[in-house]
C-alpha positions in Angstrom: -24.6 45.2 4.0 -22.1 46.2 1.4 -21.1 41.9 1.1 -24.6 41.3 0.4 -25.3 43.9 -2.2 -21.9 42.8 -4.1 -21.6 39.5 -4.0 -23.9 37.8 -6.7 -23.0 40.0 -9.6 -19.2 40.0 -8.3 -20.2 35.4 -8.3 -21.9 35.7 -11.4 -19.0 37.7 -12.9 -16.3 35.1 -11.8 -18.5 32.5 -12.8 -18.8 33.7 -16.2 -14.9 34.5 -16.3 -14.6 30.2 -15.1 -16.8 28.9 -17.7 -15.2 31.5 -20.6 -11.9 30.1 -19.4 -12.3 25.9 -18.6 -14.4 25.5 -21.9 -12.1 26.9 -24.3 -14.0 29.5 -25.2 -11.2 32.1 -24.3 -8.8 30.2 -26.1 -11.1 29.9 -29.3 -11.7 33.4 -29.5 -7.8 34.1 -28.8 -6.7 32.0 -31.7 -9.0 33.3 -34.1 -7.1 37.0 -33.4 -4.3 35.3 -33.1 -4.8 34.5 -37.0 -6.3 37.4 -38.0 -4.2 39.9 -37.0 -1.5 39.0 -39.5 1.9 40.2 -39.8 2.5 42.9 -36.8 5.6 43.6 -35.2 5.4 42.2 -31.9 2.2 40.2 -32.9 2.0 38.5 -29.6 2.4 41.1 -27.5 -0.1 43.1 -29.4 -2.5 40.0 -28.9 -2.4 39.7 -25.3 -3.5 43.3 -25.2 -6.5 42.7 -27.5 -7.3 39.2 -26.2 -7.4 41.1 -22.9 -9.6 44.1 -23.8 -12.1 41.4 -25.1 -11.7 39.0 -22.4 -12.1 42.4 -20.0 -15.9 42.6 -21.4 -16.9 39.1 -20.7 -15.1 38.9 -17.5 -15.6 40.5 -14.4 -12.3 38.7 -12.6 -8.5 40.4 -13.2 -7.0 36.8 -12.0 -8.7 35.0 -14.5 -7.7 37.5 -17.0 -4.7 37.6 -16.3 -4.3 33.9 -15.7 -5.3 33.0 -18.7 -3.1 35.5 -20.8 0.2 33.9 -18.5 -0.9 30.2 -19.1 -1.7 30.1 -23.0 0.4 33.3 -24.7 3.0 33.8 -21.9 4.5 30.1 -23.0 4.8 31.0 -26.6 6.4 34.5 -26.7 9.4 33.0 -24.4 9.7 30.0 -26.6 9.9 32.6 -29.2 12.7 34.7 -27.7 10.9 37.7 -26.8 12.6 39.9 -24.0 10.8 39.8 -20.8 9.9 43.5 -20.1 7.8 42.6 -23.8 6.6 39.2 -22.9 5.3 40.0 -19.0 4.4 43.8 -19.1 1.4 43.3 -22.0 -0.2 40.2 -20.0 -0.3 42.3 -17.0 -1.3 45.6 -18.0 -3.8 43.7 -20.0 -5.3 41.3 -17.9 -5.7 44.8 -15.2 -8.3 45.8 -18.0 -10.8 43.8 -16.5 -10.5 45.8 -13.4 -11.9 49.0 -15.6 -13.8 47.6 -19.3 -17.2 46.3 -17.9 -18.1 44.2 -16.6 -15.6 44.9 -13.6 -16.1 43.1 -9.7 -13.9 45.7 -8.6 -16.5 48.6 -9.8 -18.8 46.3 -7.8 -17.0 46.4 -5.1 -15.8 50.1 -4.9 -19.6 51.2 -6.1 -20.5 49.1 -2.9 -18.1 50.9 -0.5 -18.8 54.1 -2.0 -22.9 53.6 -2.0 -23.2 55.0 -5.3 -24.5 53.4 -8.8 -22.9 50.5 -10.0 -24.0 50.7 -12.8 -23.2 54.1 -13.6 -19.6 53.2 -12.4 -19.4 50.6 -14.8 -20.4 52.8 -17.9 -18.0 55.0 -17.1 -15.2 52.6 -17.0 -15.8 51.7 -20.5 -14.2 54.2 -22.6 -10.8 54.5 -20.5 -10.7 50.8 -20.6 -10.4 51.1 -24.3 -8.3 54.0 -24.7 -5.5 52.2 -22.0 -5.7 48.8 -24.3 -4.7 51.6 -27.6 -2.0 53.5 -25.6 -1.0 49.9 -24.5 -1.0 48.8 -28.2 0.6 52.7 -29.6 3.5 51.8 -26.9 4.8 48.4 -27.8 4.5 49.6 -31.4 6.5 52.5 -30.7 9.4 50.5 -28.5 9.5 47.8 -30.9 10.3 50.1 -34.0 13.0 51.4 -31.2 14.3 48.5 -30.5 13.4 45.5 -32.9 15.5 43.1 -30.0 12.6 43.6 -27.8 10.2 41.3 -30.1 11.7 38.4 -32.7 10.6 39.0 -36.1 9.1 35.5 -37.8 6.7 34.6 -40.6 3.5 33.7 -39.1 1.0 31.1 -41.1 -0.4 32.7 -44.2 -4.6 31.8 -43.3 -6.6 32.2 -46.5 -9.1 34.7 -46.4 -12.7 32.3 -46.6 -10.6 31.0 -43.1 -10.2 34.3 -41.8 -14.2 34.8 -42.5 -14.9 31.3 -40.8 -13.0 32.4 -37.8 -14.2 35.6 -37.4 -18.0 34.4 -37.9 -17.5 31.1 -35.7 -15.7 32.3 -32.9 -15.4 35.6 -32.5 -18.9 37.1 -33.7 -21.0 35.0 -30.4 -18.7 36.5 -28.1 -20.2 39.9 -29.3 -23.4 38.8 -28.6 -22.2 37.9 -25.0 -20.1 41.1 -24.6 -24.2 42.6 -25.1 -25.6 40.6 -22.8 -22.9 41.3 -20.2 -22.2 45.3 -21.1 -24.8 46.3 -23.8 -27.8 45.4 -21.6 -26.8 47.6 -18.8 -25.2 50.5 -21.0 -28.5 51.1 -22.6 -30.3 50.8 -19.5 -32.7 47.5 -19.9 -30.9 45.6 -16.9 -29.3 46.2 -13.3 -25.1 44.6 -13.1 -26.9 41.8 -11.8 -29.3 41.1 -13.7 -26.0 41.3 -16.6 -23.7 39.4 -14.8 -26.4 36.4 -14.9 -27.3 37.3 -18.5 -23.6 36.6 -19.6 -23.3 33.4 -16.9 -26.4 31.5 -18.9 -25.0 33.1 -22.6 -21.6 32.0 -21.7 -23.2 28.3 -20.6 -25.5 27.9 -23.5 -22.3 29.3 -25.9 -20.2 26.3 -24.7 -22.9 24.1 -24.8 -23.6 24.9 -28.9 -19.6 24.2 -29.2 -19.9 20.9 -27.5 -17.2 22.1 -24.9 -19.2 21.3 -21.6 -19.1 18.4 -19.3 -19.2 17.7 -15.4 -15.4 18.1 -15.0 -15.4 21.7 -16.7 -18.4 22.4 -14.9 -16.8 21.5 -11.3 -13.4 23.5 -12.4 -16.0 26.1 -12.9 -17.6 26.1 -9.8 -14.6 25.1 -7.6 -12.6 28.6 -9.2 -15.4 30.8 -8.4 -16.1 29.6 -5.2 -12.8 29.8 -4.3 -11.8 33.2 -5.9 -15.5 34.6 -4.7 -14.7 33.6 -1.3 -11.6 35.0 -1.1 -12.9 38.5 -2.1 -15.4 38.7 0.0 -13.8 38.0 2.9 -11.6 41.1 1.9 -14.5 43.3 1.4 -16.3 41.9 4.7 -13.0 42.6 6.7 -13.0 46.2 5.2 -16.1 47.2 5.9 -15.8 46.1 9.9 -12.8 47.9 9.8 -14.3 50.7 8.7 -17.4 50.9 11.2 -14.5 50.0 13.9 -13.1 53.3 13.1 -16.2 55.1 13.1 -17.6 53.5 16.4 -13.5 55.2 17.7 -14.2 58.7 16.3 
């Protein structure tokens, strides 16, 4: 059935999404644009935009996305004064990357319904995922020259450039590495989404393990989020697809 075909690489998605999330990988990786992006008008709306295009292609899960945008930049950029339709509209339309940039559960999911490739599906998201996260970026640079209210302007910490190189080689480079294992592998054809999806859960594990950021509560946060957001999915795309032999079994 359409539950069974979906639902490990749609677990394994989450799962990764969990782990990138409760060992502060996400948050390492977010920091280190945070810093190397500089002096941009609107910096921080501009980084929930990129944070979320990158955390789109190492997660599969648009709640965890999302989540994690609200909980860690969402704070700051109120704190910071910046008007609301600037602070909440990036996280959002960001964190909905992960529904199109691989590695998606909803492509899973729709793939499923539809019987067709998922894997073909989730190529094909990749380039509108990336062109939505420019326009995105072109847009709030456009209404912020408009309209400099919309975004407080502020000196951000000058970061030497042998720091910039450290952060860009310590924690931004392995999440490439895992955005190949996840997307790459697939793209080029040498894996099946599940067979990605489990690539990036171990890569993401053994990532957090080399940073020391692992231990039994963040692996039980990890588990308990997946479970939970898994089930709840499922349960959606079990009750659709009765509904929709219900129907037929009508006609």
């Amino acid at each position: 059935t359409g539950v069974q075909t979906c639902a490990l690489p749609i677990s394994l998605f989450i799962l990764m999404g969990e782990l990138m999330m409760h060992t502060g990988l996400a948050n390492r990786a977010m920091n280190a644009v945070d810093k190397l992006m500089g002096k941009l008008p609107a910096r921080l709306s501009l980084l929930s935009v990129v944070t979320g295009a990158i955390f789109g292609m190492l997660s599969g899960s648009t709640m965890a996305s999302t989540a994690m945008l609200g909980s860690t930049i969402g704070p700051d950029m109120v704190e910071r004064g910046y008007d609301k339709k600037m602070t909440y509209g990036p996280i959002l339309a960001s964190g909905g990357l992960a529904m199109i940039i691989p590695p998606s559960s909803l492509a899973v999911i729709y793939a499923t319904n539809a019987q067709i490739s998922a894997g073909r599906l989730l190529i094909a998201g990749l380039i509108p995922g990336i062109v939505m996260a420019i326009n995105y970026s072109i847009n709030i640079i456009f209404r912020v020259k408009r309209n400099p209210s919309l975004a407080p302007t502020y000196e951000p910490e000058e970061v030497p450039m042998k720091e910039k190189m450290t952060l860009f080689f310590r924690d931004l480079f392995p999440m490439v590495f895992i955005i190949f294992l996840v997307t790459g592998v697939f793209v080029i054809g040498i894996a099946t989404p599940t067979e990605a999806a489990a690539l990036g859960a171990i890569g993401t594990l053994i990532m957090a393990i080399f940073y020391k950021s692992v231990n039994f509560t963040v692996i039980v946060k990890a588990l308990k989020g997946t479970v939970i957001t898994s089930t709840m999915t499922l349960f959606i795309i079990g009750g659709s697809s009765r509904s929709e032999e219900h129907t037929s079994e009508l006609q």
